[in-house]
C-alpha positions as CSV (number, residue, x, y, z in Angstrom):
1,X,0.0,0.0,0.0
2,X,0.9,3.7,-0.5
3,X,2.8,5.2,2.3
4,X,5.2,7.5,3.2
5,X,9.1,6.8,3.2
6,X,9.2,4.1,5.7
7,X,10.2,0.9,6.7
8,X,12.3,-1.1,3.6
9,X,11.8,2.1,1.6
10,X,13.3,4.6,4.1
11,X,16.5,1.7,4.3
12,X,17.2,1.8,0.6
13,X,16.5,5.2,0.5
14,X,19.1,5.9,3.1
15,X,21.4,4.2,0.9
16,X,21.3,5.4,-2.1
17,X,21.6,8.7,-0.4
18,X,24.8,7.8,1.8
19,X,26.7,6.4,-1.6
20,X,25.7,10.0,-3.2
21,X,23.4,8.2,-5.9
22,X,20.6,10.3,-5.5
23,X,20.1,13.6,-3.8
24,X,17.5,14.4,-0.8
25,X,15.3,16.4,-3.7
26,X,15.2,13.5,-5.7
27,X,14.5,11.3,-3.4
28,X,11.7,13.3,-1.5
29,X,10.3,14.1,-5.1
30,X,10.6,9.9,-6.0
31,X,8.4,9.8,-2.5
32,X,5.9,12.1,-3.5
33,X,5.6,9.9,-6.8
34,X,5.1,6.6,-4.7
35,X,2.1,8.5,-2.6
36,X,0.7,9.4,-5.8
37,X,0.9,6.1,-7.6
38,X,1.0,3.8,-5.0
39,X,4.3,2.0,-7.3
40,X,7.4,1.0,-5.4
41,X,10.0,3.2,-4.8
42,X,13.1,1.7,-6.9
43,X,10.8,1.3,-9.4
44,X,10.0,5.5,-9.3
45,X,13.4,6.0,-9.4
46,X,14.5,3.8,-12.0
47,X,12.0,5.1,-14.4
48,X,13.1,8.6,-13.5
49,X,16.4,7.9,-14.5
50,X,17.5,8.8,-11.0
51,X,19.6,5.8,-10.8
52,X,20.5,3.0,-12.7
53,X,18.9,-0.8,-12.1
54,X,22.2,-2.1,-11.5
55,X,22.7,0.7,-9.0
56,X,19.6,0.4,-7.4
57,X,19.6,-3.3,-7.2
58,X,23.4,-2.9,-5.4
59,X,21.9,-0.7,-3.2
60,X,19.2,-3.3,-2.7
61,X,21.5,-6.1,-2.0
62,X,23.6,-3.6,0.6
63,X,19.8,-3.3,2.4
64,X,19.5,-7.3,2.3
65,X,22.7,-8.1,3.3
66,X,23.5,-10.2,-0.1
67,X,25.7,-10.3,-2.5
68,X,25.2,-8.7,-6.0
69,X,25.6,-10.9,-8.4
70,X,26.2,-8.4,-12.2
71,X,25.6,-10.9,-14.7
72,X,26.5,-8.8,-17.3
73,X,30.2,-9.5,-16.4
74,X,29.6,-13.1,-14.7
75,X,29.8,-16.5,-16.6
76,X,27.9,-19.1,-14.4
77,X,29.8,-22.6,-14.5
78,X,29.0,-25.1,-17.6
79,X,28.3,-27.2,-14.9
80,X,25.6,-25.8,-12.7
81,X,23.8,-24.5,-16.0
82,X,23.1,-28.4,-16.6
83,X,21.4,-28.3,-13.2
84,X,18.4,-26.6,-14.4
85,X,16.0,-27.3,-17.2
86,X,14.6,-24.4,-19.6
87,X,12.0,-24.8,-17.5
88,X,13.4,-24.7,-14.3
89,X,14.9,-21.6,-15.3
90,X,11.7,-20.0,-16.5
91,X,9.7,-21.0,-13.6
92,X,12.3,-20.2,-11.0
93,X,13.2,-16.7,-12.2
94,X,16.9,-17.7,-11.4
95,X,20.2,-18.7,-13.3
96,X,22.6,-21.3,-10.9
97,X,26.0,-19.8,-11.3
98,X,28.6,-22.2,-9.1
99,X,28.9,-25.2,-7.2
100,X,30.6,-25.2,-4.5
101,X,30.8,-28.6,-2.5
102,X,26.9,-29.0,-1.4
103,X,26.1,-25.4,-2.0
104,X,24.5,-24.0,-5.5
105,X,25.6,-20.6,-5.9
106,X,22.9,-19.0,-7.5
107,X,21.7,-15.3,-8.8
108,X,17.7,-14.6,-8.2
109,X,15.4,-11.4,-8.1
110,X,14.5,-11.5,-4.4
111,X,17.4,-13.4,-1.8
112,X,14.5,-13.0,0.6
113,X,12.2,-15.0,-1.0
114,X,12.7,-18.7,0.9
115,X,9.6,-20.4,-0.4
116,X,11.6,-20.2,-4.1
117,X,14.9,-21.0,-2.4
118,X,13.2,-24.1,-0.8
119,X,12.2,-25.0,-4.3
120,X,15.2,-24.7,-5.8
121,X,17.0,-26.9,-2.4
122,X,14.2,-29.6,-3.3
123,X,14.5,-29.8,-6.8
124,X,18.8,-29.5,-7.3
125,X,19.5,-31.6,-3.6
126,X,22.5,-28.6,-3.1
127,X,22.0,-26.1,-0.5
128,X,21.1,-22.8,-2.1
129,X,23.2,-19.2,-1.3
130,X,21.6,-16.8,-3.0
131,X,23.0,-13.8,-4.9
132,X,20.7,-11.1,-5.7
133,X,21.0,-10.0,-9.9
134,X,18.6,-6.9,-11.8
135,X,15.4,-8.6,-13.0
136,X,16.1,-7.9,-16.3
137,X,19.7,-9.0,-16.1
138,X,18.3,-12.8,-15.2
139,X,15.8,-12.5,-18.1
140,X,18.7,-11.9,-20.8
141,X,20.5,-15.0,-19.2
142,X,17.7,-17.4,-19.6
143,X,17.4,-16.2,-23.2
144,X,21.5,-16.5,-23.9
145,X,21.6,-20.1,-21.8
146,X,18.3,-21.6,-21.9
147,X,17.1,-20.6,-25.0
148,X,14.1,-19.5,-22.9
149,X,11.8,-17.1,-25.6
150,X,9.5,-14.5,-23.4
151,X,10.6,-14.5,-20.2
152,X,8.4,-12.0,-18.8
153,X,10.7,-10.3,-16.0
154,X,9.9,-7.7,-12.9
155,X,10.9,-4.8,-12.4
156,X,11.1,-5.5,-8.6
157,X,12.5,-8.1,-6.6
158,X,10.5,-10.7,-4.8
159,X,7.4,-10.9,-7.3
160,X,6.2,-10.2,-11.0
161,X,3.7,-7.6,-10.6
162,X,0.8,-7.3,-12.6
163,X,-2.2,-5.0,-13.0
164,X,-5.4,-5.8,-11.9
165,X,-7.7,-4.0,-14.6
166,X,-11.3,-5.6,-15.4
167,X,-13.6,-8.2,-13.9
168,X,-15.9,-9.9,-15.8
169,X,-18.8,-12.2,-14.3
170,X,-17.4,-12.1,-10.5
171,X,-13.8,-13.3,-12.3
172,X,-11.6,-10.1,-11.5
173,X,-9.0,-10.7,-14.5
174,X,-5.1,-9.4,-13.9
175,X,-3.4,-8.3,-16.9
176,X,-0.6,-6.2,-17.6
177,X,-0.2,-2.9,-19.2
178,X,-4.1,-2.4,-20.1
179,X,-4.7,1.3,-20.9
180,X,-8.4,0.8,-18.6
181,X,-6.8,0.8,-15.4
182,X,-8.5,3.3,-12.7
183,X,-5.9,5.6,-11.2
184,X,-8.1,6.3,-7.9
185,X,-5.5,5.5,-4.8
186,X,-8.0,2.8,-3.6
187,X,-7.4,0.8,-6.8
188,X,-3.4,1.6,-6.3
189,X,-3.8,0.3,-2.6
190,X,-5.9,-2.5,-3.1
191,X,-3.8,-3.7,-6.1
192,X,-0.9,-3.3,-3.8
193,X,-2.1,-5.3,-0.9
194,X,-2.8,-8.4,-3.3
195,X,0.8,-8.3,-4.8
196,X,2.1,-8.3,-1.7
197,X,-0.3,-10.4,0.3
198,X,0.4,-13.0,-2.5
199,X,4.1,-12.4,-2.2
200,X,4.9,-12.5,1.2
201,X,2.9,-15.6,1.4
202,X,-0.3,-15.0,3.0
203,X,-3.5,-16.8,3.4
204,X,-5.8,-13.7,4.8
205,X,-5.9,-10.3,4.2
206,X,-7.5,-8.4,7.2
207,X,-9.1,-4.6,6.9
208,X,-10.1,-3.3,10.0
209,X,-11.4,0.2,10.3
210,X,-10.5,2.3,13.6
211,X,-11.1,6.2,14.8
212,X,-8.2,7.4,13.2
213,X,-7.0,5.1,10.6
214,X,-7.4,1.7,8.8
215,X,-5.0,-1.3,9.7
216,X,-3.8,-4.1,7.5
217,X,-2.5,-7.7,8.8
218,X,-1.7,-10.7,6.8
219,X,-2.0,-13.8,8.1
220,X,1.7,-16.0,7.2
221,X,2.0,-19.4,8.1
222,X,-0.9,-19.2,10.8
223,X,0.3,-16.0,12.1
224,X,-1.5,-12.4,12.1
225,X,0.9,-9.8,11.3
226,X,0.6,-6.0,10.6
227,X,1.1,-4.8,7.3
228,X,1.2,-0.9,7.4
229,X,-1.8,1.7,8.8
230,X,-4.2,3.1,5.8
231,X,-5.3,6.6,5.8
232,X,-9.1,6.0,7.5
233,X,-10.3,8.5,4.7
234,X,-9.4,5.6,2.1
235,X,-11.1,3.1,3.8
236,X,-14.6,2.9,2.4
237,X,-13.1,3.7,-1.3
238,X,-11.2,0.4,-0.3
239,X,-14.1,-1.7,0.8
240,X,-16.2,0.1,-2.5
241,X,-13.0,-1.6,-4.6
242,X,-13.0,-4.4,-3.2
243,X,-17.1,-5.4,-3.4
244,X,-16.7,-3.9,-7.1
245,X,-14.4,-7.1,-7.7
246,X,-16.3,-9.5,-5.5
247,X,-19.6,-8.8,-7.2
248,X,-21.1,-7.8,-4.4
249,X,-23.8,-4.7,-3.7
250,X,-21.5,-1.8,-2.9
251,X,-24.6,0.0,-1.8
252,X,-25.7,-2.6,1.8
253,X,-23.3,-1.8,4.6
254,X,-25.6,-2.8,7.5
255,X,-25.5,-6.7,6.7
256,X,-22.5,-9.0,6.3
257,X,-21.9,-9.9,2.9
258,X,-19.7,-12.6,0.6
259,X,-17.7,-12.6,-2.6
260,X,-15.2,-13.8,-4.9
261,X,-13.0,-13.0,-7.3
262,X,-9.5,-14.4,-8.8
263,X,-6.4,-12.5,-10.3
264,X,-3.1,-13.5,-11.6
265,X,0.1,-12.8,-9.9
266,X,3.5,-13.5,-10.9
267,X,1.8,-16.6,-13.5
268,X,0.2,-17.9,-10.8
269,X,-3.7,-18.1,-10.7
270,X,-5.3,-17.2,-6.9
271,X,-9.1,-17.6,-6.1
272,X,-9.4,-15.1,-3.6
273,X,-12.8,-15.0,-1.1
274,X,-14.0,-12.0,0.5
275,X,-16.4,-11.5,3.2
276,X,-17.3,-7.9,4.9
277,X,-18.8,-7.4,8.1
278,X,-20.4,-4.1,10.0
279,X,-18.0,-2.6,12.7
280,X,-19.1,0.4,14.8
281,X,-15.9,2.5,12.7
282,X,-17.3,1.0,9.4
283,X,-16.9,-2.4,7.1
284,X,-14.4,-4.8,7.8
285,X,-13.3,-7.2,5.3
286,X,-11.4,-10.4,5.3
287,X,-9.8,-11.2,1.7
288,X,-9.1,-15.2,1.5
289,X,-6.0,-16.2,-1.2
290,X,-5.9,-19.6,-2.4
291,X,-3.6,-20.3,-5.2
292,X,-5.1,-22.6,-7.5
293,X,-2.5,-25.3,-8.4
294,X,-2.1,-29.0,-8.2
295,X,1.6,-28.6,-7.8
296,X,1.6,-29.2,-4.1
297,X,-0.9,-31.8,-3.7
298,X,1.5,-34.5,-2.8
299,X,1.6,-36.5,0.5
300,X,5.1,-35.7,1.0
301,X,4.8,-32.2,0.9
302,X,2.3,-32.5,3.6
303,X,4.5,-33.5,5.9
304,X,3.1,-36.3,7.1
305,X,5.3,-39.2,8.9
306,X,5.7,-42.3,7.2
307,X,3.2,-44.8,9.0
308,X,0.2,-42.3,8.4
309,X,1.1,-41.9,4.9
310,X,1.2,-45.4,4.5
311,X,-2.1,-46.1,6.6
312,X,-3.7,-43.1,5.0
313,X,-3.0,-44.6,1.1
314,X,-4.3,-47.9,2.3
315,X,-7.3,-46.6,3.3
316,X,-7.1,-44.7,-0.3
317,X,-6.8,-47.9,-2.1
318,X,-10.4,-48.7,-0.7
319,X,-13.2,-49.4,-3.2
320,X,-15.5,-47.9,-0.7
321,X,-16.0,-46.9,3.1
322,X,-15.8,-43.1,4.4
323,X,-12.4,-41.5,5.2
324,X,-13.1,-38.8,8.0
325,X,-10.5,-35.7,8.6
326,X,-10.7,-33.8,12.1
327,X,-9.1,-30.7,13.4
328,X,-10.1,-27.3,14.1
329,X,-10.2,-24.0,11.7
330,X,-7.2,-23.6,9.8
331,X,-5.7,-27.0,10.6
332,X,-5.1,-28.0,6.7
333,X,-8.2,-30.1,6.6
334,X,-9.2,-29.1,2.8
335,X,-5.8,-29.5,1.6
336,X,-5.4,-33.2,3.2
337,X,-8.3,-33.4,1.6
338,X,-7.3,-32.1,-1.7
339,X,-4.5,-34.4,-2.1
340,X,-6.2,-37.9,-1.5
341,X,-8.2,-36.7,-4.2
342,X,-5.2,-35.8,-6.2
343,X,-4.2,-39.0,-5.3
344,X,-7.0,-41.0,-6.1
345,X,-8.1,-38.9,-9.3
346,X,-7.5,-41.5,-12.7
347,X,-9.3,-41.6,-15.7
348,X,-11.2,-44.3,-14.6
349,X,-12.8,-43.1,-12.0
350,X,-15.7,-40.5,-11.6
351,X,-14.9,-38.2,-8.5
352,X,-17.3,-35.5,-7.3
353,X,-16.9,-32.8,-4.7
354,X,-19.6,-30.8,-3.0
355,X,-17.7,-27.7,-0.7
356,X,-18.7,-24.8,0.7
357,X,-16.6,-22.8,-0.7
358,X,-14.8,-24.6,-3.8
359,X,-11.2,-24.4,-2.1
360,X,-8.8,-26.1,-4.4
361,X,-9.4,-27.1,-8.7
362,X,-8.3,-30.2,-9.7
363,X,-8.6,-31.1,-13.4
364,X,-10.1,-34.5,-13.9
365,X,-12.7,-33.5,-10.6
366,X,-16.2,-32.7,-10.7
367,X,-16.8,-30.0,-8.0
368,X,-20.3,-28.4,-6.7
369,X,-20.3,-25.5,-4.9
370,X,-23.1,-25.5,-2.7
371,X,-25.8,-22.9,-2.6
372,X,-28.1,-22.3,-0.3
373,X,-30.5,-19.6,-1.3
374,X,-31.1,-21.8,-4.2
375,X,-31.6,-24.3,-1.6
376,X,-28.9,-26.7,-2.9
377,X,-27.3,-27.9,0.9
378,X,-24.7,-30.8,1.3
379,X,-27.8,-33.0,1.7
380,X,-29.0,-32.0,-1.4
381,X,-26.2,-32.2,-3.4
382,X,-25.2,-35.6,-2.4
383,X,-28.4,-37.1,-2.9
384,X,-28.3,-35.6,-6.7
385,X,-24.4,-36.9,-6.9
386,X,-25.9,-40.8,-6.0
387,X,-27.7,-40.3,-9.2
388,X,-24.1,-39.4,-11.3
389,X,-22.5,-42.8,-11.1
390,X,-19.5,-41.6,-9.1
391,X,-16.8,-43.8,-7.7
392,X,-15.6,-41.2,-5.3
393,X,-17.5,-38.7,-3.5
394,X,-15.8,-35.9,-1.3
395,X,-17.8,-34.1,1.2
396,X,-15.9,-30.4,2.1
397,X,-17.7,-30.3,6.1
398,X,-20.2,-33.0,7.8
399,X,-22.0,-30.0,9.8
400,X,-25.3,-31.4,10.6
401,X,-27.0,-35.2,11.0
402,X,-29.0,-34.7,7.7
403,X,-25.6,-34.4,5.3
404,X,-24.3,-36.9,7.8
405,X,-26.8,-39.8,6.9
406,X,-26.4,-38.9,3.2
407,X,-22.9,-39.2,3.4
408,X,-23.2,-42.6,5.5
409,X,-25.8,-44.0,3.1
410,X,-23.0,-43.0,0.1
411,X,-20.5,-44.7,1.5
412,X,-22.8,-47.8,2.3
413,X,-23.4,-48.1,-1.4
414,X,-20.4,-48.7,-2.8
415,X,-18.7,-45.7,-2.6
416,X,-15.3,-44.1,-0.9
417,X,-16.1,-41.3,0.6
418,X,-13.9,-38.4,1.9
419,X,-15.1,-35.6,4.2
420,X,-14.0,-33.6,7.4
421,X,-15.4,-32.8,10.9
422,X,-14.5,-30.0,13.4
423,X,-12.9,-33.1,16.2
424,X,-10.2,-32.9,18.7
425,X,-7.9,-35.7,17.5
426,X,-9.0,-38.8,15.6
427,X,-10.6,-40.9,18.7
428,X,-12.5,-38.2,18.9
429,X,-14.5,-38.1,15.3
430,X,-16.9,-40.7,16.4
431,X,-17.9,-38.9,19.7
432,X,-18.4,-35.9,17.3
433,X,-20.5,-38.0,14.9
434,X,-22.5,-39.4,17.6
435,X,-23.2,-36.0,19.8
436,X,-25.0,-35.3,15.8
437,X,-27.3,-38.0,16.3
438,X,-25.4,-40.6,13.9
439,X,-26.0,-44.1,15.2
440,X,-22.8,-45.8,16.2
441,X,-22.9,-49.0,14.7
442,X,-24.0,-47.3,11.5
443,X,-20.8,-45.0,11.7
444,X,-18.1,-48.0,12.7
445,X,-19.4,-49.9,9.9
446,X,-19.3,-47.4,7.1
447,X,-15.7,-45.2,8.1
448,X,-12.5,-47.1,7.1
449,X,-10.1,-44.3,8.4
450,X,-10.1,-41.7,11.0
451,X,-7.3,-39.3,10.4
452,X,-6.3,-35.3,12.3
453,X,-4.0,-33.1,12.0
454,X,-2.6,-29.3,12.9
455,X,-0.2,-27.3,11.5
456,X,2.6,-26.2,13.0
457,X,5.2,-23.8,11.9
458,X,8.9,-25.1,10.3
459,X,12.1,-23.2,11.4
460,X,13.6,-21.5,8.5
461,X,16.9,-23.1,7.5
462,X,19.0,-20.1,8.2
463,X,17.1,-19.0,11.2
464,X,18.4,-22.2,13.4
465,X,21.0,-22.1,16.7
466,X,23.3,-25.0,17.4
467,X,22.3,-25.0,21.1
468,X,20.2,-27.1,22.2
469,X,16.8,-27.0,24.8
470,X,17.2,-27.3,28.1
471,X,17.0,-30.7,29.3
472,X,13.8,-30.4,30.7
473,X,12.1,-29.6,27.7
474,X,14.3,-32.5,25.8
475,X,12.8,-34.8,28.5
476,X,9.4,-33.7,27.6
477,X,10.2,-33.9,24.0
478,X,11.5,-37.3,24.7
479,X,8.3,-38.8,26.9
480,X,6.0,-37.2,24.4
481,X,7.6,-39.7,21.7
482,X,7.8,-42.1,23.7
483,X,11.8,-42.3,23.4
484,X,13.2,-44.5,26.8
485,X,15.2,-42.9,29.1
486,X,19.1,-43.0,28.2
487,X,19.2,-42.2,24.7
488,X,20.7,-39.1,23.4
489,X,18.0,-36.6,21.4
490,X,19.3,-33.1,19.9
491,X,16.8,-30.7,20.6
492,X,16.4,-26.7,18.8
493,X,16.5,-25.1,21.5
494,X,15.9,-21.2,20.2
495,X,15.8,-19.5,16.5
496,X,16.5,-16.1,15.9
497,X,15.1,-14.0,12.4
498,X,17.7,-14.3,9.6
499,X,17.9,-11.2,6.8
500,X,14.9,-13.2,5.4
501,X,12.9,-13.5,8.5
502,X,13.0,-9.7,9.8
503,X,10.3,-10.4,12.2
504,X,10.2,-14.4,12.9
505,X,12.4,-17.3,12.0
506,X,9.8,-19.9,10.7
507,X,8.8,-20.4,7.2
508,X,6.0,-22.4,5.9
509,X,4.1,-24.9,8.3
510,X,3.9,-28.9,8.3
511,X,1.5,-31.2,9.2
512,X,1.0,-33.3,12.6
513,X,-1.1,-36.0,12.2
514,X,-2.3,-39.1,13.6
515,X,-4.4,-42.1,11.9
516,X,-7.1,-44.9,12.7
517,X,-7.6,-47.5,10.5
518,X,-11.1,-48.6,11.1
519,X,-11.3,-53.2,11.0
520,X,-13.4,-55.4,12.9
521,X,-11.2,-55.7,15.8
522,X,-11.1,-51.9,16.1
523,X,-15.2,-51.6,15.6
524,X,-15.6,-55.0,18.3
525,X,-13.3,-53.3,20.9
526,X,-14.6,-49.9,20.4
527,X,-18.4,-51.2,20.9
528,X,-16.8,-53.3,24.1
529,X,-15.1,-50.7,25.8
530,X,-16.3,-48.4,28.6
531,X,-13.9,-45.2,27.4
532,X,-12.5,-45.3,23.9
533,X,-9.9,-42.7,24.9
534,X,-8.0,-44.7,27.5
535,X,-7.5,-47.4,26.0
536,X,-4.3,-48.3,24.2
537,X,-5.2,-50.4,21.5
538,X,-8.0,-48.1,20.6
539,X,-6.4,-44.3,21.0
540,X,-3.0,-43.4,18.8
541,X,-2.4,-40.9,21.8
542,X,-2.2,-43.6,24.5
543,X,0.5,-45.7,22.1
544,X,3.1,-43.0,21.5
545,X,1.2,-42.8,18.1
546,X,-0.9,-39.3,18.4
547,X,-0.9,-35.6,17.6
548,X,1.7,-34.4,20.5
549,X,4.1,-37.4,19.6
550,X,4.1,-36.5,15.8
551,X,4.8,-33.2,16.7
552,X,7.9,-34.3,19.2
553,X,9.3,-36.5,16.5
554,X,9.3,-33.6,14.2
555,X,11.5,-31.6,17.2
556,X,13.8,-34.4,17.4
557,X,14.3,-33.8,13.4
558,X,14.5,-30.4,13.9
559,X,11.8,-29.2,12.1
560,X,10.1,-27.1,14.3
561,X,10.2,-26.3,18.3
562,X,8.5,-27.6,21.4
563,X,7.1,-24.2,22.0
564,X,5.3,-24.4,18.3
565,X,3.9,-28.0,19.2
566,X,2.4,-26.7,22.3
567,X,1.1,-23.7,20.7
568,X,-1.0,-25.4,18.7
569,X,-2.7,-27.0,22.0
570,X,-2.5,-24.3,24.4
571,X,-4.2,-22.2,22.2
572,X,-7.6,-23.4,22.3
573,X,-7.5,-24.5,18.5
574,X,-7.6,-28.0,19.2
């Protein structure tokens, strides 16, 4: 969003103006452009010739603490070239340049952008040090060493920006350079948030109106965190914008109202939801990103352990039965979802989805959003889905008994069906189903798997210490997993924010998860016994097997903290 020299800007500024690059007037009048616009300030001052890219972007890397990398006068190595495909090149903006034992030297648009990084870690094996290169510096090297046609660069690092210009049936295109784009500062600071909400990461946009102003927060890897103060005289222009793209009635503030709308960033296609509600100071909104690819939708980028993945794609292999996914809000319950359906999704088989909303489009995969006022419920829809011939059905919620009987009577049938339910841990789905009026036997003879999960956040590869906890919390660690007494664990003890992390040290959030394969001995004992939850044989938790051991194993691996396993049950979300 539009603001005034602060924050990054105000750093870069500063250094361009202690290297004598630009003067105070050109800078304050490069500021004065920026409110205006709502651009970015490099950008402002590249285009007014100010300074140079490859100065800027040296100044940049001084701000970042990274090493420039002019690839004008650099010739990457022969063989780190081979490392990357055309494509790889294309998709990952970025040109490897040396290897150097286990480390990949290599020159991208944004050092600071560890979700690529990761990427590139994953896909080359080497550990990735990042040098930071002029946009249009790494296009002219894919085209002189890949052969790679259009690359279609940025003019600033961390994203390709584009502009968000028409929307057309409650589909709010993004296109770039389109002569009907509205120069009103809400369209500049709405199109702002979204580049960098979608940049940074971030699954919510929040809007919250106040007295004097209106504040911004993204939601990253679980976390709300502030994103800049708006002007409060913007804020209903803002709101207006935003229910403009949604399809919504700009006109009803007193009721709480829905939308949608997707864009394009940086060739990558988001489905964003919003939802508006009445405050006292005026309308808040809540702006939902979900990127719409496939890419991801792999068990083992869920980070699941390998005895639930292994239980959980038995249970896949299923002709029928129901598959049932607890946890609370925001636990990853649609995308677990998502992928067994990726998983599951071959030409021979007809899958169909009803959701509330349409989270995640898989080609191959017949989804129905459900629709109330037109009186099409869960209930409804899977009823009408019976009548399709499907071989898998996949519920988004089981909120009431009515959908909850369909759903049974589906997976009675002949069907595998896979749905999710607000529950505690896995034990706990049938106490769930049963406070809904489900009959027991009717639920232990139709569910083949029982399966939660939270997320908790990962620590950022270069925001770890070598110390380790305290050994009281690697004894905790230790009982959790159920690890005897006398063997030697290494526990994270602290993290600290690397150049990357200004403000935390984790990046991106994994799954903990347990698993219940429903048989007849599980369904005999469960009808025998008094309370399901103490017994061993019955509750993953009491075995060593559950949430909080999952989440200790993943300490012991170093993947997260104690303190982020904990969070996840101490505050209230589970």
């Amino acid at each position: 969003m539009s603001k005034p020299l602060g924050g990054a800007d105000h750093r870069i500024g500063a250094i361009l103006l202690s290297e004598g690059l630009v003067s105070e007037r050109v800078l304050a009048r490069a500021v004065e452009l920026q409110k205006q616009s709502g651009g970015r300030l490099g950008e402002i001052l590249i285009s007014m010739g100010a300074v140079s890219a490859a100065q800027f972007y040296r100044a940049l890397a001084k701000q970042l603490q990274a090493p420039f990398c002019d690839l004008r006068t650099t010739t990457p190595d022969s063989a780190a070239l081979k490392l990357f495909t055309a494509a790889d090149a294309k998709a990952f903006r970025a040109i490897p340049l040396f290897v150097r034992g286990s480390t990949l030297d290599i020159a991208v648009e944004n050092p600071a952008d560890l979700n690529r990084l990761e990427d590139i870690r994953a896909k080359t094996g080497y550990r990735v040090f990042p040098h930071l290169a002029v946009p249009e510096d790494i296009d002219n090297a894919m085209r002189r060493y890949y052969e790679v046609p259009d690359a279609e660069g940025s003019k600033e690092p961390g994203n390709q920006r584009k502009e968000f210009t028409t929307q057309e049936a409650g589909v709010y295109q993004a296109q770039t350079g389109d002569s009907r784009l509205d120069d009103s500062p809400a369209v500049a600071i709405v199109d702002n948030l979204l580049f960098e909400a979608a940049r940074r990461g971030a699954s919510d946009i929040h809007i919250e109106p106040f007295v004097d102003k209106t504040k911004v927060r993204f939601r990253i890897d679980g976390v709300l965190e502030s994103a800049g103060d708006s002007p409060r005289m913007h804020h209903e222009a803002i709101i207006t914008r935003l229910k403009v793209l949604g399809g919504m009635d700009v006109a009803e503030k007193r009721l709480p109202l829905d939308g949608r709308f997707s864009t394009i960033i940086d060739n990558r296609r988001y489905d964003l939801r919003l939802s508006t509600l009445p405050t006292v100071f005026g309308e808040k909104a809540v702006v939902r990103l979900l990127e719409q690819t496939t890419e991801h939708l792999e068990f083992g980028r869920l980070g699941l352990s390998p005895h639930v993945m292994d239980q959980l794609s038995k249970a896949l292999a299923l002709p029928h039965g129901m598959i049932v996914v607890g946890g609370p809000t925001g636990s990853g319950k649609s995308t677990t979802l998502a992928t067994a359906l990726n998983v599951v999704n071959t030409p021979g088989k007809n899958i169909v989805t009803v959701e509330d909303p349409v989270e995640y489009i898989i080609p191959g995969v017949n989804h129905t959003q459900v629709n109330t006022k037109a009186g099409l419920n869960f209930a409804t829809a899977i009823r009408h889905i019976l009548r399709q011939d499907p071989d898998v059905i996949m519920v988004g919620e089981i909120r009431d008994s009515e959908t909850a009987e369909m759903a049974f009577r589906a997976a009675l049938t002949g069907h595998l069906v896979l749905t999710t339910i607000h529950a505690n841990d896995a034990i706990s789905v049938m106490t769930r189903l049963e406070d809904m009026g489900v009959n027991r036997y009717l639920a232990l003879t139709s569910i083949v798997a029982m399966f939660s999960q939270r997320l908790v956040r990962t620590i950022c590869p270069w925001c770890k210490y070598t110390e380790t906890a305290s050994e009281q919390v690697i004894q905790d660690v230790m009982n959790a997993a159920g690890i005897p007494a006398g063997e030697k664990v290494s526990v994270v003890g602290t993290t600290r924010p690397c150049v990357g992390c200004p403000d935390r040290a984790y990046k991106r959030r994994t799954a903990i998860s347990e698993i219940i394969l429903v048989n007849d001995d599980f369904r005999r004992r469960y009808l025998e016994s008094g309370d399901p939850k103490s017994d061993p044989m019955l509750n993953p938790a009491r075995r060593h097997e559950g949430l909080l051991a999952d989440g200790a194993r993943k300490v012991i691996e170093g993947l997260t903290t104690w303190d982020e396993v904990l969070s996840v049950f101490r505050t209230g979300q589970d």
